[in-house]
ROSETOR-978730 format. One record per residue: residue in three letters; residue number from 1; x, y negated, z of N, C-alpha, C in turn; chain. Coordinates in steps of 0.1 Angstrom, whole numbers, always signed. Layout:
% ROSETOR-978730
{rec "ALA"; NUM; {X; Y; Z}; {X; Y; Z}; {X; Y; Z}; "A"},
...
This chain:
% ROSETOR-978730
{rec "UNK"; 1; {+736; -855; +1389}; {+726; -852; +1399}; {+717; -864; +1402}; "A"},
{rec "UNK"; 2; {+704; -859; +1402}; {+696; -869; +1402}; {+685; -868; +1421}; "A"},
{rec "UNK"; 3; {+689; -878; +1428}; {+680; -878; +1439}; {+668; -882; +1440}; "A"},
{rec "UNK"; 4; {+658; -874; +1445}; {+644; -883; +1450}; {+644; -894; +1457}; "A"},
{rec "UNK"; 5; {+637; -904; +1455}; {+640; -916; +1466}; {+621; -914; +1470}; "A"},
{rec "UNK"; 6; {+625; -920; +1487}; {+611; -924; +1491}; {+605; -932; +1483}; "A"},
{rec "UNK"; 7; {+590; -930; +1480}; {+580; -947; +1473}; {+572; -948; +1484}; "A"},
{rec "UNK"; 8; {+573; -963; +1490}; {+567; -961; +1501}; {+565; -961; +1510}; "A"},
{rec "UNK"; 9; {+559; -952; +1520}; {+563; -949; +1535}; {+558; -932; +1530}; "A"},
{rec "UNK"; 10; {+566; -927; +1536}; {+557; -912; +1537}; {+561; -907; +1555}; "A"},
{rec "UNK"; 11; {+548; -897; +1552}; {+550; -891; +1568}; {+549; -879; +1568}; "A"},
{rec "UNK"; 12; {+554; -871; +1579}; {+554; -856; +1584}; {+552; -854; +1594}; "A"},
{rec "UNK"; 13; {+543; -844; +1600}; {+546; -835; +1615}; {+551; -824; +1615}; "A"},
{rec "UNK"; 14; {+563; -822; +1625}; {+567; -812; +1629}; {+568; -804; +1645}; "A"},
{rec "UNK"; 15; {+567; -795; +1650}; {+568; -791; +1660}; {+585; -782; +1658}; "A"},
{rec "UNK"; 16; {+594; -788; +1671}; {+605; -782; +1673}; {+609; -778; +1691}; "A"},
{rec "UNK"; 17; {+616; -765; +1686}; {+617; -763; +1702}; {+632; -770; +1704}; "A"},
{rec "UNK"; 18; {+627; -769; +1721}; {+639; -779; +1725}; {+643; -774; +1742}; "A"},
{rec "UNK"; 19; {+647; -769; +1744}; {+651; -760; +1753}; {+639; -752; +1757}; "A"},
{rec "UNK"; 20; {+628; -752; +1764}; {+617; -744; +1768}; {+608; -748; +1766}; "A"},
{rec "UNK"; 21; {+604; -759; +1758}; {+595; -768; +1754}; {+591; -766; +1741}; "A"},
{rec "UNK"; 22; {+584; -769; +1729}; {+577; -776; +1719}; {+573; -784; +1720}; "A"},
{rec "UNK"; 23; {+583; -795; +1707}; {+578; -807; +1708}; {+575; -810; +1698}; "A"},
{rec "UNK"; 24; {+566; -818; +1696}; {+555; -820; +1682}; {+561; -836; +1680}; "A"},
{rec "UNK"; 25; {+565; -839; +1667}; {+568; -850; +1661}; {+562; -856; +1650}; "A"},
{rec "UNK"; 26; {+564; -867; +1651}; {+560; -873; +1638}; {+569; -886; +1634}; "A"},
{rec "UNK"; 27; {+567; -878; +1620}; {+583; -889; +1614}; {+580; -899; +1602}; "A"},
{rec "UNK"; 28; {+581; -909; +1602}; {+580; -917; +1593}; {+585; -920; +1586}; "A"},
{rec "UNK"; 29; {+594; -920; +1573}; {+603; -927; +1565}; {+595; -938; +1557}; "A"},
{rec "UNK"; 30; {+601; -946; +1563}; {+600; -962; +1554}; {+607; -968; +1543}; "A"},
{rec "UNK"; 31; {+615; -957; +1540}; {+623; -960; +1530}; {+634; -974; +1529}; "A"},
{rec "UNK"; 32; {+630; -980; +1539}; {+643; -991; +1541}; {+643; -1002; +1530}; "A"},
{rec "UNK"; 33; {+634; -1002; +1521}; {+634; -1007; +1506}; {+625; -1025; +1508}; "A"},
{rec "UNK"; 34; {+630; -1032; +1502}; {+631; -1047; +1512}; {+616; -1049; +1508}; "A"},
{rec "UNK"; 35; {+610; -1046; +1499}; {+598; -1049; +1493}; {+586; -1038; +1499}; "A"},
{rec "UNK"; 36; {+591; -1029; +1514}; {+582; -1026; +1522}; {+585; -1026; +1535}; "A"},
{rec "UNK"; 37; {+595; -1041; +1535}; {+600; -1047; +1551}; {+585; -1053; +1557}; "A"},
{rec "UNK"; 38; {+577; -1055; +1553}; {+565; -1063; +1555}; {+555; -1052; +1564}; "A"},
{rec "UNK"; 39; {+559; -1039; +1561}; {+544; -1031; +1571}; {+554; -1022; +1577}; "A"},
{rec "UNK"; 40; {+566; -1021; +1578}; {+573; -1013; +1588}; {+574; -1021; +1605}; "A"},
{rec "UNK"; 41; {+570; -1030; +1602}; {+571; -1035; +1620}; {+558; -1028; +1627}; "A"},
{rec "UNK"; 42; {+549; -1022; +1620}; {+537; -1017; +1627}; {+548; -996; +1632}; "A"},
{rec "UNK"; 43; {+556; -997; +1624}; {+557; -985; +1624}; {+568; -983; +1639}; "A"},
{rec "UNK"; 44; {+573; -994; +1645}; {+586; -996; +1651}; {+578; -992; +1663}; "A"},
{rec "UNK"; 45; {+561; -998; +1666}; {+558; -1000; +1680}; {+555; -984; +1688}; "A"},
{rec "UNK"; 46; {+557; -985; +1700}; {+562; -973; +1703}; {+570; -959; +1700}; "A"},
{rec "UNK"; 47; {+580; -966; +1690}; {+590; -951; +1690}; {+600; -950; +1699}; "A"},
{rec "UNK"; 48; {+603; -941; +1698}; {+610; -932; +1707}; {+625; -930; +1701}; "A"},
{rec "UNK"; 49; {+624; -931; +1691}; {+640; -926; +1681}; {+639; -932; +1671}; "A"},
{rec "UNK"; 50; {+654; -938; +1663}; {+648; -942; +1649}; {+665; -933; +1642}; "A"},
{rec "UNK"; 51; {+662; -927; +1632}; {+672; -929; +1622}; {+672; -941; +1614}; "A"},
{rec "UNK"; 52; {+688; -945; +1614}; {+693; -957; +1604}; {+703; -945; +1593}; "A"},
{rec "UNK"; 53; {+693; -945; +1579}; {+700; -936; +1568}; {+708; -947; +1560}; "A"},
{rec "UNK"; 54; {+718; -945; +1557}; {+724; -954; +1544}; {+729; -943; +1532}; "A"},
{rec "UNK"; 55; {+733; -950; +1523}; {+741; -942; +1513}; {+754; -941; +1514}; "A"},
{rec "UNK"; 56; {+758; -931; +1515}; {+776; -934; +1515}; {+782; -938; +1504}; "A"},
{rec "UNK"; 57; {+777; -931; +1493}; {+780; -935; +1480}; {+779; -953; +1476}; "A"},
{rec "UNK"; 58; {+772; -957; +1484}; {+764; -974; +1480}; {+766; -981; +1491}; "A"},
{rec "UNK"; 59; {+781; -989; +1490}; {+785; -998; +1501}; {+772; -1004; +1506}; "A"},
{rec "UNK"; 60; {+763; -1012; +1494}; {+753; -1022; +1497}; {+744; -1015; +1507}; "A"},
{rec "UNK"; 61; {+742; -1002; +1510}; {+734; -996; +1516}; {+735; -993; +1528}; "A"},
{rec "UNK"; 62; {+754; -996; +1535}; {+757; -995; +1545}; {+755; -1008; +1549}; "A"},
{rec "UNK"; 63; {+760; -1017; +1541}; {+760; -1034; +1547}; {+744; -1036; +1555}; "A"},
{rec "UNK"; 64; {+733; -1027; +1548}; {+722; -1031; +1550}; {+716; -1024; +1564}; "A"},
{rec "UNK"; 65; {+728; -1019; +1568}; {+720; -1008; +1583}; {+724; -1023; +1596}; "A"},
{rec "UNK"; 66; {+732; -1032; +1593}; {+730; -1039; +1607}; {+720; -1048; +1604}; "A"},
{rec "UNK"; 67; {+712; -1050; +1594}; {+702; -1062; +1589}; {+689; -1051; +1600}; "A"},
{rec "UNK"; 68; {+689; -1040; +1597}; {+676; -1026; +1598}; {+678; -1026; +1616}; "A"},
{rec "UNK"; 69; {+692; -1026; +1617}; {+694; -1021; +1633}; {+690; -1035; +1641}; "A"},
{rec "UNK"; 70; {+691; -1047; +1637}; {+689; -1055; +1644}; {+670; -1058; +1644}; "A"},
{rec "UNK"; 71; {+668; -1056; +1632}; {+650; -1056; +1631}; {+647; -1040; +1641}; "A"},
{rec "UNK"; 72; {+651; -1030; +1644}; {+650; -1023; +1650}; {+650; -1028; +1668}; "A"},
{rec "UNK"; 73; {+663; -1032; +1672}; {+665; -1037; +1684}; {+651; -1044; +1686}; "A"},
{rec "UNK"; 74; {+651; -1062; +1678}; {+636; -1070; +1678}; {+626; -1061; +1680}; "A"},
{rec "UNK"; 75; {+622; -1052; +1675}; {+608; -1050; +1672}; {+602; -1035; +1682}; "A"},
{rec "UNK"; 76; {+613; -1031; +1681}; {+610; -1012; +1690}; {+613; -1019; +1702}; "A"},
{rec "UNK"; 77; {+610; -1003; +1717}; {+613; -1009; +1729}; {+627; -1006; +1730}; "A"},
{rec "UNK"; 78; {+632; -1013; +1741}; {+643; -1017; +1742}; {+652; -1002; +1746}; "A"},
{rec "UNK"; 79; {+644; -992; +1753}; {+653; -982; +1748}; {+651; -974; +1743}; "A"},
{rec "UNK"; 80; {+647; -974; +1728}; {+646; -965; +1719}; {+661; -958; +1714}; "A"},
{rec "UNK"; 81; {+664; -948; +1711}; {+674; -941; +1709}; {+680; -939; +1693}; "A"},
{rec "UNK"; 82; {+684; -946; +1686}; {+688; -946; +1679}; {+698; -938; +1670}; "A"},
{rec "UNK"; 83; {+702; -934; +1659}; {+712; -924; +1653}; {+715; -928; +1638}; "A"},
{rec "UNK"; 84; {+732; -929; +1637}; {+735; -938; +1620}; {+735; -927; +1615}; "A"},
{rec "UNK"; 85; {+730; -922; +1601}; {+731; -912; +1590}; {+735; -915; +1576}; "A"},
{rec "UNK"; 86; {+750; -912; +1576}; {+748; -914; +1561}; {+749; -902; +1553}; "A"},
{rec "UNK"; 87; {+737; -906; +1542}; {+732; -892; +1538}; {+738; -893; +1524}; "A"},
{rec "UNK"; 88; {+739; -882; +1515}; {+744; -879; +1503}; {+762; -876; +1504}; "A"},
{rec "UNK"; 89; {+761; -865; +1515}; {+776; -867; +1521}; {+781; -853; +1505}; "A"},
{rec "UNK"; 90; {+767; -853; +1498}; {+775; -841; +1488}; {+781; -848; +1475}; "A"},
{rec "UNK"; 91; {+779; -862; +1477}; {+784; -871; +1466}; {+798; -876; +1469}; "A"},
{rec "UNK"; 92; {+806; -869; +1478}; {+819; -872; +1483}; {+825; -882; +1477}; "A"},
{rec "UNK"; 93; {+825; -873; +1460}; {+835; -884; +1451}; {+832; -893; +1452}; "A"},
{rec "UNK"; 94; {+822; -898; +1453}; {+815; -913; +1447}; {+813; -920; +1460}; "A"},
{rec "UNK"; 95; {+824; -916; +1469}; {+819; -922; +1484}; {+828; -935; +1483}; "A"},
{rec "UNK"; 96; {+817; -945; +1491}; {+822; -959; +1489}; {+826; -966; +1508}; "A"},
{rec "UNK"; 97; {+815; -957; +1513}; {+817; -957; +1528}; {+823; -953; +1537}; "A"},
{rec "UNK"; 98; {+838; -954; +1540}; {+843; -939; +1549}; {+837; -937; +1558}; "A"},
{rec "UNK"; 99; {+840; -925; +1563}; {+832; -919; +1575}; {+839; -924; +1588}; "A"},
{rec "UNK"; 100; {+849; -929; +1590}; {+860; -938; +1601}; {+853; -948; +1605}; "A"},
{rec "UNK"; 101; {+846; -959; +1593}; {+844; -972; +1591}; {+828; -972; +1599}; "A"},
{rec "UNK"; 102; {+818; -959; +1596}; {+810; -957; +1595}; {+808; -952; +1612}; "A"},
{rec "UNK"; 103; {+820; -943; +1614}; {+820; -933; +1627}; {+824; -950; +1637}; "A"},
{rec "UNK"; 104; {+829; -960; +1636}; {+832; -972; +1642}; {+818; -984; +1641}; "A"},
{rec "UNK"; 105; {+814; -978; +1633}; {+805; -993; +1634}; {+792; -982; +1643}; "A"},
{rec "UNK"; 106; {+787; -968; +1641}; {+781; -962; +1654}; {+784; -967; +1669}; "A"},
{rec "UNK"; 107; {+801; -964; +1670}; {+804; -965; +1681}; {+803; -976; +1690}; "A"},
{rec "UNK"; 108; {+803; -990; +1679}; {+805; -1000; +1685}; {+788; -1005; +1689}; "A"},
{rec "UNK"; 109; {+779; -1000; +1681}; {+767; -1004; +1684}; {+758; -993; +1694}; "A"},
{rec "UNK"; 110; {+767; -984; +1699}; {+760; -974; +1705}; {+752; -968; +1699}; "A"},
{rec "UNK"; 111; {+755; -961; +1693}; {+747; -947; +1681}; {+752; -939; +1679}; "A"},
{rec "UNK"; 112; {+743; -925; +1678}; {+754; -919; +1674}; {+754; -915; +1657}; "A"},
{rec "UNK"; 113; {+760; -904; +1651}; {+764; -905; +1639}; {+766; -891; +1638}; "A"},
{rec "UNK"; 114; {+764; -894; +1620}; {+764; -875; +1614}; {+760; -882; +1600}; "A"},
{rec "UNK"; 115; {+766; -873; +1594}; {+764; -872; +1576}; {+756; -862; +1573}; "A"},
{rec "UNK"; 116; {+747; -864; +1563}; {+737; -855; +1555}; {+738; -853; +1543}; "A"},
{rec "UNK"; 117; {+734; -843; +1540}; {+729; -846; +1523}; {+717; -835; +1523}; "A"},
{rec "UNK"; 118; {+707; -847; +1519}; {+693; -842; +1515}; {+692; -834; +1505}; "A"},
{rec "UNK"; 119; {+703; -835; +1496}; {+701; -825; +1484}; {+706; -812; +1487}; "A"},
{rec "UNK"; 120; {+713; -811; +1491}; {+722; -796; +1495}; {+714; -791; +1514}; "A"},
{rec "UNK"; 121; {+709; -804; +1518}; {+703; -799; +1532}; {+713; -797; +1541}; "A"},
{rec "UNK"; 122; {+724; -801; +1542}; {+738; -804; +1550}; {+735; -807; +1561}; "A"},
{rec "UNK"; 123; {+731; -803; +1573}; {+735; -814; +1585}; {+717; -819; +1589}; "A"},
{rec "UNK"; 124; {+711; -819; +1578}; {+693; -826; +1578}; {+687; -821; +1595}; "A"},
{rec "UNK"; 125; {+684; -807; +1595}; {+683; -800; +1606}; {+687; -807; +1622}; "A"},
{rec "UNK"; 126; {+702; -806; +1617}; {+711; -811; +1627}; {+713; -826; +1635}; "A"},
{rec "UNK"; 127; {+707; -834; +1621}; {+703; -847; +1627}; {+690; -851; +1633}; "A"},
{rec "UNK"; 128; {+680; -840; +1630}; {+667; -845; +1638}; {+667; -838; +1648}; "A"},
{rec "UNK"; 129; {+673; -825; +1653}; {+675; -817; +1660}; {+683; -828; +1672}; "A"},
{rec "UNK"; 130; {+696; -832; +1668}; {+703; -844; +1676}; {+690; -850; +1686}; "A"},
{rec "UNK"; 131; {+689; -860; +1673}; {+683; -870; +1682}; {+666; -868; +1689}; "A"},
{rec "UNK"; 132; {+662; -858; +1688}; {+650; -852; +1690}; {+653; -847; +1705}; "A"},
{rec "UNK"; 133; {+663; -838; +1705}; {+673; -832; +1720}; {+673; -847; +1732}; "A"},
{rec "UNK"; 134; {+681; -858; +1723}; {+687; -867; +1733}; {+674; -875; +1739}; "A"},
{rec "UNK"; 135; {+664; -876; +1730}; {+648; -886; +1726}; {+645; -876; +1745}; "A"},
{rec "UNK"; 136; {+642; -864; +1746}; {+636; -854; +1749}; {+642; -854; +1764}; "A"},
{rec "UNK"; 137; {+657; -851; +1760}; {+665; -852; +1779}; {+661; -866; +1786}; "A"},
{rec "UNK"; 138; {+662; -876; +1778}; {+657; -891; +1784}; {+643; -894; +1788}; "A"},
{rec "UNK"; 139; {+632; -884; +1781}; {+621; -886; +1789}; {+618; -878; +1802}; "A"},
{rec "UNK"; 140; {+626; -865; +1797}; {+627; -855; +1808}; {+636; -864; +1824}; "A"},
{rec "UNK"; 141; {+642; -865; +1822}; {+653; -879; +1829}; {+639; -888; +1839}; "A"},
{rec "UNK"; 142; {+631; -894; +1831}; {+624; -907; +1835}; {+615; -898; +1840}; "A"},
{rec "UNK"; 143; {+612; -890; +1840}; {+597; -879; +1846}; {+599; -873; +1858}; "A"},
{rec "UNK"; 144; {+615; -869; +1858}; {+624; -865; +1870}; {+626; -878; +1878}; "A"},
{rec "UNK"; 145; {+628; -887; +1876}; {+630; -900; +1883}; {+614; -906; +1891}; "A"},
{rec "UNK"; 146; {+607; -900; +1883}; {+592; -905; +1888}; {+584; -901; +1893}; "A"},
{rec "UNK"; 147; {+586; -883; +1888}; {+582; -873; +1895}; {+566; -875; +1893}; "A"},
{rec "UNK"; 148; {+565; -883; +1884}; {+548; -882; +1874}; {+546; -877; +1864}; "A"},
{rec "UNK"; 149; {+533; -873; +1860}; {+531; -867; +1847}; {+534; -878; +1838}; "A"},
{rec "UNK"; 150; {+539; -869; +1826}; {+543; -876; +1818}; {+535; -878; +1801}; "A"},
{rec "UNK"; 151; {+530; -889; +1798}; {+519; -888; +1789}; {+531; -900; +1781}; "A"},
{rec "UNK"; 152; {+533; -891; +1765}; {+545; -896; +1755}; {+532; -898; +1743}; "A"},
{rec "UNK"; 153; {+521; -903; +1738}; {+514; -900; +1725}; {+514; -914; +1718}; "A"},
{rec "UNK"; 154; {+517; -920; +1713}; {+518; -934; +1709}; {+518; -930; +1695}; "A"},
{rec "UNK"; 155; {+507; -944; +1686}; {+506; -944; +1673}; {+518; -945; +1665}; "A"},
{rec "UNK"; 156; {+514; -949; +1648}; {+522; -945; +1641}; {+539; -951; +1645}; "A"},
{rec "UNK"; 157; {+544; -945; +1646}; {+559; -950; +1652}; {+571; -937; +1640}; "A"},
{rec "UNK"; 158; {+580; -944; +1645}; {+593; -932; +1636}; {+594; -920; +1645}; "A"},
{rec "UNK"; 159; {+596; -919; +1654}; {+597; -903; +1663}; {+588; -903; +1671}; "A"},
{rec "UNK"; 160; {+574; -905; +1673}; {+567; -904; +1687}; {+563; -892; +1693}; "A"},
{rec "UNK"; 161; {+565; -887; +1704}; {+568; -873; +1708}; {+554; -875; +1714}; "A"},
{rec "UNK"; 162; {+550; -860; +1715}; {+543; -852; +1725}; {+543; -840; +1731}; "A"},
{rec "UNK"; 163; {+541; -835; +1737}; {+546; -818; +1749}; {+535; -812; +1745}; "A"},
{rec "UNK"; 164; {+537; -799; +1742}; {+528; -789; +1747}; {+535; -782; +1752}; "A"},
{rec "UNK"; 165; {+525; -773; +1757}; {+531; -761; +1771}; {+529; -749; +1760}; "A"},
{rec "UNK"; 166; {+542; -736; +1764}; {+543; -724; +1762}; {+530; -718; +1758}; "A"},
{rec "UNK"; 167; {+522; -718; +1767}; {+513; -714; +1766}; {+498; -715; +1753}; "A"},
{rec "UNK"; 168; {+505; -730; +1744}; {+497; -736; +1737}; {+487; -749; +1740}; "A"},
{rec "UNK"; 169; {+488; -749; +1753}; {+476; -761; +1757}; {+485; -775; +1756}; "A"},
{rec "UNK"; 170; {+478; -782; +1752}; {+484; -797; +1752}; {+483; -806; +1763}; "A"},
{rec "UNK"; 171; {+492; -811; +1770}; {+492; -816; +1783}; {+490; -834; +1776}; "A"},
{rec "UNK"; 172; {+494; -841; +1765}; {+492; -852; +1765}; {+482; -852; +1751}; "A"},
């Protein structure tokens, strides 16, 4: 089995519902690939969420998420919401990363964690769904706390949210 890999950066918008809301996203993958570490700090400013994807199959891939998490901490705001994914969880045999080792090094850095596989679509859903929910209660949280309108639109970033209303009108 042969996987796609990112070239690149590529991007997506999506809109997901999230308890009574639609929330319009936009997601970046930067592909993590060291020879496009040079234009992903533009991509950090103002996110809201980041996935840290590794390979399970490719220890080198896991070693490389506290190098990503700590240019994440530096560069994003300080509480952006983070989530570890290791993806190609349909490559079991070939796993080099347990999920213990993996479910521990989340814990200890405060993240949380979930296995994917992009090829079979395992879990994919479930991880932007995740951290999209938790991105969402935390601004809902800070809006409640302030009891101000709340205006979320910030450029290219890894999750930058916006609201619209039921009704279709865009509040930010």
């Amino acid at each position: 089995m042969d996987s796609k890999s990112t070239i690149g950066v590529e991007f997506a918008t999506r809109s997901v519902q999230i308890d009574t809301r639609t929330i319009k996203v936009q997601i970046w993958d930067t592909a993590g690939q060291e020879r496009y570490r040079a234009i992903t700090g533009a991509y950090y400013r103002g996110a809201v969420g980041a996935l840290l994807v590794y390979d399970i199959s490719r220890r080198e891939s896991f070693e490389g998420v506290d190098r990503w998490l700590k240019e994440v901490k530096d560069r994003a705001d300080p509480n952006i919401l983070m989530m570890l994914v290791g993806n190609k969880s349909d490559l079991n045999q070939r796993r080099e990363v347990p999920t213990e080792e993996a479910k521990a090094f989340a814990a200890s850095n405060t993240l949380s964690f979930i296995e994917t596989s992009a090829l079979d679509s395992s879990n994919v859903e479930l991880a932007f769904i995740n951290i999209l929910t938790d991105v969402y209660r935390v601004v809902v949280s800070r809006v409640d706390e302030d009891k101000d309108d709340v205006v979320i639109n910030r450029q290219p970033t890894s999750l930058p949210l916006s609201q619209e209303s039921n009704t279709g009108g865009k509040c930010c």
